[in-house]
N, C-alpha and C positions, 0 to 999 in steps of 0.2 A: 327694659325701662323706657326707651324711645324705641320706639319701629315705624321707618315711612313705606306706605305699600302703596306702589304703584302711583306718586306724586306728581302730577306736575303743575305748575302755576306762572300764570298770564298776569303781570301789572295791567292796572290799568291805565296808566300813563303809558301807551305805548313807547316810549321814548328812554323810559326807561328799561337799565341792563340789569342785568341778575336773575333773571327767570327760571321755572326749574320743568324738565323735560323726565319722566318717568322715573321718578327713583324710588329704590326697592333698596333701605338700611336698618338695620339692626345696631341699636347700641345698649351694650348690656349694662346693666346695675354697674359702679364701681368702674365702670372703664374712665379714661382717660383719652379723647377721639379729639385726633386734630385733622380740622377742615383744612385745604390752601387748593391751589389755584391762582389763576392771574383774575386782576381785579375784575368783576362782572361775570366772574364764575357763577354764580351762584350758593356762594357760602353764605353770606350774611341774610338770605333769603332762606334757606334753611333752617337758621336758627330764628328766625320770625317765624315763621310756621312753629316751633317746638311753643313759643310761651304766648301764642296767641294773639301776636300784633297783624298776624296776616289771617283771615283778611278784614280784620276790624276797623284797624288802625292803617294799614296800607292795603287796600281794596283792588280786587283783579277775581283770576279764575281760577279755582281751584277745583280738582280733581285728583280722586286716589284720597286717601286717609292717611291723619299724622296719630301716631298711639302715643302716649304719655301714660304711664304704668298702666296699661291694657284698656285704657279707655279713650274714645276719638276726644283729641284737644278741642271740639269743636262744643263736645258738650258740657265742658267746666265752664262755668260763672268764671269774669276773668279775676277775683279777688282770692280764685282756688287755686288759679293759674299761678298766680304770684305767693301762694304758700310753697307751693311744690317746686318750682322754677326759679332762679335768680337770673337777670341781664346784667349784666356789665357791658355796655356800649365803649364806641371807640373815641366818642365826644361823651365825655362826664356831666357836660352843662346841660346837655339833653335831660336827664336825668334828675337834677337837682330842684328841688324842692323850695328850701329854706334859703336863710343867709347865713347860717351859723352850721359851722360842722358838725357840734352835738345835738341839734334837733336834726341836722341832716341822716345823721347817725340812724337816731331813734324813727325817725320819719316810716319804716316801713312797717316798724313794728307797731307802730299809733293805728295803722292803717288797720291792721289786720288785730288791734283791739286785745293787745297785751297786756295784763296787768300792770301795773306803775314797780312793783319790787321786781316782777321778771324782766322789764325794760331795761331797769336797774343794772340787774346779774350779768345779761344780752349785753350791753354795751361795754363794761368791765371787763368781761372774758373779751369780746372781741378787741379792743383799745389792747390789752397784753398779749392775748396770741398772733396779732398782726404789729405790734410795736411800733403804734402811731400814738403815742401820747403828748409827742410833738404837735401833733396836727388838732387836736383837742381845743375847746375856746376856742376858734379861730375863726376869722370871718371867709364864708365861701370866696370873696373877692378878691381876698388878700393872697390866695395859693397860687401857686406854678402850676401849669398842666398836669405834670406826674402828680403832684400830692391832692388834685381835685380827682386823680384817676383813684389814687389810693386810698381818699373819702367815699370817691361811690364805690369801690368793692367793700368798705367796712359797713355800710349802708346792707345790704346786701349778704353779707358774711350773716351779721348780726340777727338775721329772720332764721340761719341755717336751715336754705332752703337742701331738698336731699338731690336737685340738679341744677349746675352753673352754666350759663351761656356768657361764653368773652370773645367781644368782637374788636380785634386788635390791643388785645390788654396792653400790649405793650410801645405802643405806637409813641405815646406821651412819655413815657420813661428814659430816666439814664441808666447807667448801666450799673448801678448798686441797687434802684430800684426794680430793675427786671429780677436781679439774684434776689429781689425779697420777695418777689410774686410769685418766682421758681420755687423758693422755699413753699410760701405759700399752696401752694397747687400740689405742693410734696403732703402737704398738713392734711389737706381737700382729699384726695386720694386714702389717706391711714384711717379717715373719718368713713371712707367707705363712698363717698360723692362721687356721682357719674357727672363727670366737666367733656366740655364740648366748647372746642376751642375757634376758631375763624380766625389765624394770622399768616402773617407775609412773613414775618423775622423768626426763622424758625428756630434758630440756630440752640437758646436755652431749653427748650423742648425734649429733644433727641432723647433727654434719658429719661422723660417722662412718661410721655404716653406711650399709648398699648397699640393703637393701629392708626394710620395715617389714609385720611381719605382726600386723593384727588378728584377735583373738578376741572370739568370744561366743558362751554356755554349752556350749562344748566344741568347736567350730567353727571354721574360718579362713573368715572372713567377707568379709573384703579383703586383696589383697597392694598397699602402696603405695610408687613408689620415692620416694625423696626428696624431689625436687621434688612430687611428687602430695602428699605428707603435709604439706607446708610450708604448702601453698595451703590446708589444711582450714582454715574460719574460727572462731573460740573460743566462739560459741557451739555450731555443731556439735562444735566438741572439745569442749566439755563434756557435751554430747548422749550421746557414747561412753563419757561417763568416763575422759578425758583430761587430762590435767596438763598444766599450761604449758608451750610449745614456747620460749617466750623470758621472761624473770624481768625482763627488761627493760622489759615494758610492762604487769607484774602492778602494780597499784593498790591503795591502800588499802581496807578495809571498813567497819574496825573503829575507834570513838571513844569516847571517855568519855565519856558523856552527864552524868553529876554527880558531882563530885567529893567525898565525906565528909570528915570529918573521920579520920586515921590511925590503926587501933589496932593494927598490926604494926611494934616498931620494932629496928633491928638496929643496935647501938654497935660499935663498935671489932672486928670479929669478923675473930679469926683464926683458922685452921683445920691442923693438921696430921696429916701419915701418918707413923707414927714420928718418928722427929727430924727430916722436912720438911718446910718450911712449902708448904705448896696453897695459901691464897689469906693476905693478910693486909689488915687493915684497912678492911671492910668497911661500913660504915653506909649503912643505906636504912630508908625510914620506907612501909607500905602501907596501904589505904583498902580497906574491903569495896568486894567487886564491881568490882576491878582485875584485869587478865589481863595478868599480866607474864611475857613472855619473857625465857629464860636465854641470851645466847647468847656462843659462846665456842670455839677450836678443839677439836677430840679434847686430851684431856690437862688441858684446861685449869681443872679442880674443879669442875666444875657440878654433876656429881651427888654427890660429897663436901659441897657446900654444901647440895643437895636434902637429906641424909642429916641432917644438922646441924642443918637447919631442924622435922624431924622427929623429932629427940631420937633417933637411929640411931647417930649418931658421934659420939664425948665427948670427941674430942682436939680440945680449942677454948679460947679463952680470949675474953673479952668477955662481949657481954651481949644475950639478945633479949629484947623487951618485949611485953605483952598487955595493953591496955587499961591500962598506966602501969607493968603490976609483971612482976618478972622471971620467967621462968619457967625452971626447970630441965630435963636431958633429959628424966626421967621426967614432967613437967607437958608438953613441949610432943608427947610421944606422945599425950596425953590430948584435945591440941587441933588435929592435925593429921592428915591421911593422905594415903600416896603411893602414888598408880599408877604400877606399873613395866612400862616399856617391854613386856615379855614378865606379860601380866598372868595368863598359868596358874598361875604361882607363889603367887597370892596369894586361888587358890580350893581352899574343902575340900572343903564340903561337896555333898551328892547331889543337889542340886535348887539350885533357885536362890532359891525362897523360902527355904529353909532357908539360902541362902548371905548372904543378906542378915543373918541377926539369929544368927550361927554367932560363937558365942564371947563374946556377948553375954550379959549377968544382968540377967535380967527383960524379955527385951526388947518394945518397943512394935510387937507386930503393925498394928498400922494403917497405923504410920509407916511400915515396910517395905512395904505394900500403896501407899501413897500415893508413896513415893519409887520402886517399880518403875511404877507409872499415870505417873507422871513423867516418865521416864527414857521410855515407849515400850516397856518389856519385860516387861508383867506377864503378857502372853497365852503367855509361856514360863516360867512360876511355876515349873512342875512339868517342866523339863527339866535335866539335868543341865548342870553349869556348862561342861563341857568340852567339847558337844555347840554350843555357840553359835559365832557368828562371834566375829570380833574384836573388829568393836564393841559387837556385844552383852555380848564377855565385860568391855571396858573399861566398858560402863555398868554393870555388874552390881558391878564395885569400886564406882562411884561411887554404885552404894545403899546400900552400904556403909557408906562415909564421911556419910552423910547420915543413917541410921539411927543411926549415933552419936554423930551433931550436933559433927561435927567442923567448924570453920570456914578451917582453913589446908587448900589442896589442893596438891600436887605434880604433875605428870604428868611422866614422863621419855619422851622422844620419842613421841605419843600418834601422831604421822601415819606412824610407821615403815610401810615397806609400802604405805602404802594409796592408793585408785585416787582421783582428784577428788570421786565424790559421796560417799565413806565419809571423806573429808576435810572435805565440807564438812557431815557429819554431828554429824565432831566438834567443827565450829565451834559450830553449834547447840546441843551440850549444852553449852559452853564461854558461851555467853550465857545460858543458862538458870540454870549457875551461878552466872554475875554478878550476874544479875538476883534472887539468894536470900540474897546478900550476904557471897557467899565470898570468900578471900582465895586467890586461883588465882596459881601459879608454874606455868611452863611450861619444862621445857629440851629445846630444839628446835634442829635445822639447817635445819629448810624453811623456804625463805622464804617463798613461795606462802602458806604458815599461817601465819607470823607476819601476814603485812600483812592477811590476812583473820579473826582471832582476836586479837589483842592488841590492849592498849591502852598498853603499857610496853616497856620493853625495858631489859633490865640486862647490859651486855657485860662477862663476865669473860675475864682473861687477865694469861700471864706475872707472875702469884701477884696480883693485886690486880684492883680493879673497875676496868675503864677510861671506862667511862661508865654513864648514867642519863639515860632524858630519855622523853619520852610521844610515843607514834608518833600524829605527826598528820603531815599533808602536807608541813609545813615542815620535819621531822624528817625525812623519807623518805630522804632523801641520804645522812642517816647509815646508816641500815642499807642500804641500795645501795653506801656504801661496804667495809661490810663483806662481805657476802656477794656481790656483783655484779664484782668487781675482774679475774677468770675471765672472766665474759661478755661483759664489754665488750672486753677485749682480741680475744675470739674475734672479736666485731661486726667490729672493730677491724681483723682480717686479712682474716677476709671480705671486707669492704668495697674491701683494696687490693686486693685479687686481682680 
């Protein structure tokens, strides 16, 4: 179905990582192939060569042939490419078309010149077999990141194209939505679909697919079947830059070594979007050098609360506190700052020294020099911000924040994406913070990074807090009961079978 013979390819952005170095793959009709690797392996450049975006759409050097049912992908028209081929990227907004999820729905099938009753049929079967009727009518703007992820695979479902490309499906998900795309991809499979997967969080996979292909720097370095992949032991997985194969026997890291006295406190805090109440009644009191986890399904106001907490959102009623006195939106902009999720948003300027002290009056050059010596990124002073990795560009906010001696931090999903040792990167700056006497909020689905990063956890849901309690050992249940309830049932069948 797919064969790469003798592939390899140059960006032309030299600058950029993910290139691919001679590969010779086979993937048969009906398999189920998961790609991994640490980030700028070369997966997600793989699967652009399969549906045509390379080198069209991203431009470099190709050599060697990509086959797409026994014909070079070079020589389909790309509107043939996209009969045969479906993408599910790891950003949904890339993707998206419309403002409304049912013309988003319908969107590819318009494309490719469906009748109005088969549109019809297409969109009904997918809306049931995916059980998004929830998401239906709905304005693209209005969703969480999981449910914009789970519009663009319905998008996509809906053409049944006969091969899926997912690159990080599961990046944006909580952990009831990962078990519905497990289910899913169980459905993709019985239907007979050859899916070709590109993730970090392997762990719901395992009973899925058929053969496991690693990368390293552009390379297929090993092909393992299932059984071979099960049997690698966790510190060679980590050796690879591999993520937990089972969340089951992930352990604690992370404790509070001393506890302060509180100077973050939140009364009565309700929050609303228009005339709807998101979260109500909120009180929590925090202690410099705390690293509290948000967690919470897709939907459920974490990042409305993030926004809130940073003087972003005004539709709230209550009260937050700083060292005893109230602060207003405009005071807690003054005291806070948020890295988001997709942190190119939140760079301007040309360099990166210059990004640190950008928009700043009078700012203290030293302190920028000392907070990038800090962070690990000073020896890239003089490179543009958008030229850095990810984590480089997420440390590069947080000199930011540090340069303007902000003391509350945000991160909204900081591990989206990323391979075990750029996770356990961001552990490290995440104690480094601690340890300078920040007041860190985290809202996150990975659990792997909570139990190795946190020392809190604050679970929101179904408009109110549902719990509060500090992740030590004795706690651990707790959050295994939240996030683990998926894996254990998996254990669970395994086991009877």
């Amino acid at each position: 179905m797919i064969r790469f013979d003798k592939v390899s390819f140059t960006y032309q952005e030299s600058l950029q990582s993910g290139g691919l170095q001679d590969i010779d793959l086979t993937i048969n009709k009906g398999e189920c192939v998961l790609l991994c690797g640490r980030s700028g392996c070369g997966k997600t450049t793989l699967t652009r060569l399969v549906n045509g975006l390379i080198p069209y759409f991203y431009p470099g050097k190709v050599t060697g042939t990509t086959y797409v049912d026994g014909k070079d992908i070079q020589d389909y028209p790309m509107y043939e490419v996209s009969e045969c081929v479906g993408s599910v990227f790891q950003n949904p907004r890339s993707q998206f078309f419309n403002v409304d999820t049912d013309s988003e729905i319908a969107f590819g099938m318009e494309n490719l010149t469906y009748s109005r009753d088969k549109m019809k049929e297409r969109i009904v079967k997918t809306i049931e077999e995916l059980d998004i009727s929830h998401l239906t009518g709905r304005s693209i703007f209005e969703l969480s990141g999981g449910e914009k992820q789970k519009v663009a695979f319905a998008s996509i479902y809906a053409m049944s194209p006969d091969i899926y490309l997912l690159d990080e499906p599961s990046s944006n998900l909580d952990m009831d939505a990962i078990e519905d795309l497990r289910h899913t991809l169980e459905l993709l499979k019985k239907q007979g679909k050859t899916i070709l997967i590109a993730e970090h969080r392997i762990y719901y996979l395992k009973e899925l697919v058929d053969r496991i292909v690693y990368m390293e720097n552009g390379a297929v370095t090993a092909v393992f079947s299932p059984d071979q992949f099960l049997s690698i032991g966790e510190s060679e997985r980590h050796k690879m830059g591999l993520r937990a194969l089972d969340l089951m026997k992930v352990q604690l890291a992370a404790t509070m070594k001393s506890v302060e006295p509180p100077v973050l406190e939140i009364r009565d805090l309700s929050l609303f979007y228009k005339k709807k109440t998101v979260l109500a009644g909120l009180n929590l009191k925090a202690a410099p050098g705390e690293i509290i986890g948000i967690i919470g399904h897709n939907g459920a106001g974490k990042s409305t609360f993030s926004r809130t907490l940073c003087g972003l959102h005004t539709n709230c009623t209550g009260s937050i506190l700083w060292n005893g006195k109230e602060q207003t939106a405009k005071s807690r902009l003054k005291l806070s700052y948020m890295v988001m999720q997709d942190v190119s948003y939140q760079l301007f300027a040309d360099t990166l020294e210059k990004e640190c002290v950008f928009g700043i009056k009078h700012p203290d050059q030293e302190a920028a020099k000392q907070a990038m010596e800090r962070l690990g990124i000073y020896e890239y002073r003089t490179h543009h911000p958008n030229t850095l990795s990810g984590g480089q560009k997420q440390r590069t906010a947080v000199a930011v924040s540090m340069v303007c001696r902000k003391d509350i931090l945000i991160f909204d999903e900081p591990t989206s994406g990323l391979d075990y040792d750029s996770m356990i990167q961001v552990v490290g700056l995440f104690q480094t913070l601690s340890e300078m006497g920040k007041v860190i909020f985290v809202v996150t689905h990975d659990y792997e990074f909570l139990a190795a990063a946190c020392t809190r956890v604050v679970h929101l849901d179904d408009g109110k807090q549902q719990e509060d309690y500090p992740l030590s050992p004795g706690n651990l249940h707790r959050l295994q009961d939240f996030f683990l309830r998926s894996e254990r049932r998996q254990n669970f069948e395994a086991d009877r079978e």
